[in-house]
C-alpha positions in Angstrom: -42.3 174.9 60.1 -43.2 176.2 56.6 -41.9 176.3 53.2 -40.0 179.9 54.0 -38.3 178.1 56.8 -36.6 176.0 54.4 -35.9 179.0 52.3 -34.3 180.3 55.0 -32.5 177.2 55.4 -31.3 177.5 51.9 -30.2 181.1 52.1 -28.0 180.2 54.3 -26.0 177.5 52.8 -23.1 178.5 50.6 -21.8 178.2 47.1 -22.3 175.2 45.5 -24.1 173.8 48.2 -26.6 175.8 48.1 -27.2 175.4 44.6 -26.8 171.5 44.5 -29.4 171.4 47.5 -32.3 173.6 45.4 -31.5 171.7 42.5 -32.5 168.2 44.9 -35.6 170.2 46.8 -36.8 170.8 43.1 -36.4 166.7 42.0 -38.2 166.1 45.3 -41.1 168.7 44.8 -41.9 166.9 41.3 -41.4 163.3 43.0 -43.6 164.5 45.4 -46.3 167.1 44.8 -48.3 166.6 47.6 -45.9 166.5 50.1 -45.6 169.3 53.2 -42.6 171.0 53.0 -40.8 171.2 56.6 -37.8 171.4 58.8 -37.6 168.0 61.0 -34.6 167.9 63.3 -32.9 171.3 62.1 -33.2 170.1 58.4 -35.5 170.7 55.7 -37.5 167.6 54.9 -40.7 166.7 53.1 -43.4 164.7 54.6 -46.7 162.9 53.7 -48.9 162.4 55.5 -47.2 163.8 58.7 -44.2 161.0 58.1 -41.0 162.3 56.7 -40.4 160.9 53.7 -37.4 162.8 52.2 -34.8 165.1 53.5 -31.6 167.1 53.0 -28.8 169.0 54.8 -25.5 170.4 53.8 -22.5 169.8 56.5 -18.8 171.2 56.0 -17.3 168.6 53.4 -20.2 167.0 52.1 -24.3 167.0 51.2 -27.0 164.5 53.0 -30.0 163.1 51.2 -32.0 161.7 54.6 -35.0 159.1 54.1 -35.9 159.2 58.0 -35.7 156.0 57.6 -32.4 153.1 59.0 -33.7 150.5 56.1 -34.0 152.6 52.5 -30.6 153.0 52.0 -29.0 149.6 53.2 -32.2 147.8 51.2 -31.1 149.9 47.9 -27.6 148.4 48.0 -26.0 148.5 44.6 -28.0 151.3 43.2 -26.3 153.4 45.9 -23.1 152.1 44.9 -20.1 154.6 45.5 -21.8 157.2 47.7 -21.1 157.4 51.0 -23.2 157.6 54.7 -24.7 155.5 57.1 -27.9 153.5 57.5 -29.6 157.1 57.7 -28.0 159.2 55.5 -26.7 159.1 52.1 -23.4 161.2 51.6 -22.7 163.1 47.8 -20.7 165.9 46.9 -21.1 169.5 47.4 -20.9 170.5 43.7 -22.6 167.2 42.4 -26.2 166.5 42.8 -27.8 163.3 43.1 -29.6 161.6 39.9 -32.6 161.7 39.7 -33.3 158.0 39.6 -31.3 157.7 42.5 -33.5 160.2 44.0 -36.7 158.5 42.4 -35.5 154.9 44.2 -34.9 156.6 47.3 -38.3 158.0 47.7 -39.9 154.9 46.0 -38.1 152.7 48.7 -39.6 155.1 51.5 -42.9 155.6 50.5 -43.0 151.7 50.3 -42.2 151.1 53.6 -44.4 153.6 54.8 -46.9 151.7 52.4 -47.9 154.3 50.1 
């Protein structure tokens, strides 16, 4: 799985999602320049290393930001305050993406764990 598969992943997600996605894929390409870019369990997702690191999907009424990971997001607590999900997913808006230094603690958090 390459870069153009998560292109082609993109293209076809629709309006605003699509959108809100490249606008996270771009935070996590800065936050992670080295990283592979890949599609891990019909998602795009970035990995170092061959671990996943970071991932993202786009489901009918709402956006996942996925560490690959059951501990990031329950050990972030309060930063994550008011978003939605479950131990392995982190649920925003469609039309509203994530900030980037939620986005920085959430790779931070997995790259610790993965002790990097």
């Amino acid at each position: 799985m390459t870069v153009e598969d998560v292109d082609r992943y993109l293209a076809g997600v629709d309006e605003p999602k699509r959108s809100t996605l490249e606008h996270l894929r771009r935070i996590l390409r800065a936050l992670l320049p080295d990283a592979e870019e890949c599609i891990s369990y019909g998602m795009p997702a970035f990995t170092v290393n061959g671990k996943a690191v970071a991932g993202f999907a786009a489901f009918k009424n709402h956006l996942s930001y996925l560490p690959h990971s059951g501990s990031t997001i329950p050990g972030l607590g309060a930063e994550l305050a008011g978003y939605g999900g479950t131990k392995g997913s982190l649920h925003f808006p469609v039309d509203e993406p994530l900030p980037e230094d939620i986005v920085r603690a959430l790779v931070a958090a997995r790259l610790r764990e993965l002790d990097r």
